[in-house]
N, C-alpha and C positions, 0 to 999 in steps of 0.2 A: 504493500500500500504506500509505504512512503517511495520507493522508485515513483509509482506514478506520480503520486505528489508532485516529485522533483521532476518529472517530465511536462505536468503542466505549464507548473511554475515557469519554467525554463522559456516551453512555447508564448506563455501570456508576455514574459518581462522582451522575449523579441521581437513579436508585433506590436506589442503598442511602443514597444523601440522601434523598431524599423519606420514606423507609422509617423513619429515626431521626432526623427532622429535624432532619439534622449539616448540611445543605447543598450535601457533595459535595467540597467543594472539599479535604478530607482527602486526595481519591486524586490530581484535578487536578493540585496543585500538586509534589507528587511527582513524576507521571510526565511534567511541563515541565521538572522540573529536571535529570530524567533523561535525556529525549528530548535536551534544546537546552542549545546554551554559549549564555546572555542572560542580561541585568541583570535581580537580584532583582525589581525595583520593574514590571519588564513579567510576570514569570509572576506578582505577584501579581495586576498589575491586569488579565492576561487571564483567570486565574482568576475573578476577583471578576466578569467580564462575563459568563463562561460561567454562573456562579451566580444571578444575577439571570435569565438566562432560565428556566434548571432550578426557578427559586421561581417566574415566575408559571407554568411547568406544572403543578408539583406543586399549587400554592396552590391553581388552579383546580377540580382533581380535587378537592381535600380540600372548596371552597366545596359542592360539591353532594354532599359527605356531611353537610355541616354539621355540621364538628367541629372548628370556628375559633373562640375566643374572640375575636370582634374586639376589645370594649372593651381589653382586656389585651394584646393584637396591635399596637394603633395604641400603648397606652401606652409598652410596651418599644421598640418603634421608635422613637417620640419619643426617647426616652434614647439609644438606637443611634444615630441620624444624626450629632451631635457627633463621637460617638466614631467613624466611620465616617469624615469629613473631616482629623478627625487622624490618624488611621492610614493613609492615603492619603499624606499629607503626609510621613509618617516615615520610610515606605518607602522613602523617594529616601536616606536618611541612615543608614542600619542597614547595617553592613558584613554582605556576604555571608556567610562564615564565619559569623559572630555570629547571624544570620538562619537559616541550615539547625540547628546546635543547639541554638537557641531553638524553634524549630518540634517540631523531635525530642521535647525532654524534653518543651513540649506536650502533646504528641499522646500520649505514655507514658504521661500522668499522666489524660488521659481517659481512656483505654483500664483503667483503673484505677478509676476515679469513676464511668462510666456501666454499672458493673454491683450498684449500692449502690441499693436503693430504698427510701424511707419507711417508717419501722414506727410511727410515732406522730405523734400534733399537734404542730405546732410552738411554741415559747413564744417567755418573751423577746424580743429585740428579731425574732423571727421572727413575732412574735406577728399573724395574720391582721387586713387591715385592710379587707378589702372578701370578697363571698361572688359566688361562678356558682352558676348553675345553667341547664341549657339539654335540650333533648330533641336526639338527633340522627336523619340522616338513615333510621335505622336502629330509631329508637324507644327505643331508652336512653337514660335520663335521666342528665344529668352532674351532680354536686355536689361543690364544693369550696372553700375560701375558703385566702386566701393577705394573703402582704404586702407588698403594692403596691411601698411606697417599697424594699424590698430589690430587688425584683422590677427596678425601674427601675435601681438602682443597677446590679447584675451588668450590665442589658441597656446601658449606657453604654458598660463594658468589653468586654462582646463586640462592639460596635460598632468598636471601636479595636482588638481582635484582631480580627475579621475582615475589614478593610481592610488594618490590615496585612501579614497573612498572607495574603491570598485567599482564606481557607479556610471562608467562611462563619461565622457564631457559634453555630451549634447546637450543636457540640461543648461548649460550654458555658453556653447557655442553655437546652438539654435536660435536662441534670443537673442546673442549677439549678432548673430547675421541677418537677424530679417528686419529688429530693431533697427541697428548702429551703422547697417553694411548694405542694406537695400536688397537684401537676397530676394530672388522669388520664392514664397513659402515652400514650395516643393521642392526646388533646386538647391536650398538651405537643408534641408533633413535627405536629402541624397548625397549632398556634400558633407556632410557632417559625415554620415555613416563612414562614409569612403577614408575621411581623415582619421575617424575613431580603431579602422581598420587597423591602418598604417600605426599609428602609435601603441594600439593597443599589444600588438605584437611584440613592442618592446617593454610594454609594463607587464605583459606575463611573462615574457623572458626574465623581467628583473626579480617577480614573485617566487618563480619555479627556481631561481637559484640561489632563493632568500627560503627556500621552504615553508612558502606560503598558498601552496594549492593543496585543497581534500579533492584528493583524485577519484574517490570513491562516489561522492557527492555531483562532481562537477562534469563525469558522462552522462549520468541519467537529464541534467541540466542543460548539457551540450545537445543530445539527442534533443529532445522540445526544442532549444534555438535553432537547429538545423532547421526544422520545419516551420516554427514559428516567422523566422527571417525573411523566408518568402511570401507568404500570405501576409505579413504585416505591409510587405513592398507594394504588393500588387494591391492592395488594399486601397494604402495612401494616395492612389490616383483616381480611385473611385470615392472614396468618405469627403465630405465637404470637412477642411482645416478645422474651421472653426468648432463646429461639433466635437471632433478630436481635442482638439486643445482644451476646452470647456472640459469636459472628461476626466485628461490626464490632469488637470489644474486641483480639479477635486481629491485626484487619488493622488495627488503629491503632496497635498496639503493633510491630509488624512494620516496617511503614511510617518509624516516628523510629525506631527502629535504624539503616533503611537512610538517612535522612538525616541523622543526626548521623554518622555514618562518613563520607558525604559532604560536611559542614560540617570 
C-alpha cells in the first residue's frame, strides 16, 4: 500500500509540476516529511532525485510542442548549477525546525506571487536586454524580450533554493518570468522545466555523493513522475492558466500551514 502511495504521490507532484513548471517537488517534500521520521538533508535530496526524473519527462513532452526557449533555458541553468551545489551543501547544516518554517513561509508567499501577472513593459534596471521570438508546435508565434542579467540573477537563487529544499525552482522562477521577464505563461513553465532539468542533475549529483537519496522511496516516486511528467505537459496546453494557478495557489498555501505547525 505504501509503494502505491509513493506512486501517486510521485505522479500528482509531476503534473501539476509539469502543468506550472513549479517542478513538483512543492507536494514531494511535504508528504516525506509526513510519511517518515529522517534527516532533513535525505527528503530533500530524494526529493531533488525524484524531480530530475519528473523534468526530463515533462521536458520531453514540452520539446515536441516546441515551446522551450532553449537559448534562455541553458542560460538560467548556467546560473542555477552554482546555486544548486551550495544548496546541497547547506542542507546537511540547516537545523530541522528552522528548515520546515523556512519552507512554510516559502511556499505562502508563492502561493501569493504566482497569481500577479504583467500589465506592462518593464523599465529600469528590468529594462529588456535580448528579444525571442519562435513559432511553436502549434503555429503560434511567441514574442517577447526580457533581461537576461536579472533573469540569470533570480535563476542562481533558485538554484540554491531548490537544492536546498528539494522542491525544484519553479516556484520561483515561474513568477519571475512571467512577472519581471514578460514570458508567455506557457513558454515560462516549458522553460523553467527544461532549466530545472539541467541543474537539477547537478543537485542530485551533489545529494547522491552527500548520501542524501532513500533509494528505496524514491523508485516507487520516480515510476508516478515518469508518467505523471507527460500528462501534466500535455495537459498545460489544454487547462486554461488561470484555473491552474488559482489551484496550485491554494494547495501551496495549504501545504506551509501544514509544515510550519510541523516545524
Amino acid at each position: 500500500m505504501e509503494q502505491v502511495l509513493l506512486v501517486l504521490v510521485g505522479m500528482l507532484a509531476a503534473v501539476s509540476g509539469a502543468i506550472a513548471g513549479l517542478g513538483g517537488g512543492f507536494i514531494i517534500v511535504p508528504v516525506l516529511a509526513l510519511m517518515y521520521t529522517v534527516p532533513v538533508p535525505q527528503i530533500s535530496g530524494t526529493s531533488m532525485a525524484v524531480l530530475f526524473v519528473s523534468a526530463i519527462s515533462s521536458t520531453w513532452a514540452y520539446a515536441r510542442q516546441k515551446r522551450i526557449d532553449y537559448r534562455s533555458g541553458l542560460a538560467f541553468s548556467v546560473a542555477m548549477i552554482p546555486g544548486s551545489v551550495l544548496g546541497a551543501w547547506t542542507t546537511s547544516i540547516v537545523d530541522s525546525r528552522v528548515f520546515f518554517i523556512a519552507l512554510g513561509l516559502f511556499l505562502m508567499l508563492m502561493a501569493i506571487v504566482i497569481n500577479f501577472k504583467p500589465t506592462e513593459s518593464r523599465g529600469g534596471f528590468l529594462r529588456p536586454t535580448v528579444t525571442r521570438s519562435f513559432i511553436d508546435a502549434s503555429g503560434l508565434e511567441h514574442r517577447y524580450a526580457f533581461n537576461l542579467w536579472f533573469g540569470s540573477g533570480v535563476a542562481f537563487f533558485v538554484g540554491f533554493i531548490s537544492s536546498l529544499f528539494g522542491i525544484g525552482g519553479g516556484s520561483v522562477m515561474v513568477p519571475t518570468m512571467i512577472l519581471f521577464l514578460a514570458f508567455p505563461p506557457h513558454i515560462a513553465t516549458a522553460t523553467s522545466m527544461f532549466s530545472i532539468l539541467l541543474s537539477s542533475l547537478v543537485g542530485t549529483i551533489s545529494h547522491v555523493v552527500l548520501d542524501h537519496v532513500l533509494w528505496g522511496t524514491f523508485i516507487w516516486l520516480a515510476v508516478g513522475a515518469l508518467a505523471g511528467g507527460q500528462i501534466g505537459a500535455r495537459l498545460a496546453s489544454r487547462i486554461p492558466g488561470l484555473i491552474i494557478v488559482r489551484i496550485l495557489s491554494v494547495c501551496l498555501f495549504l501545504v506551509a500551514i501544514r509544515l510550519m505547525f510541523k516545524g
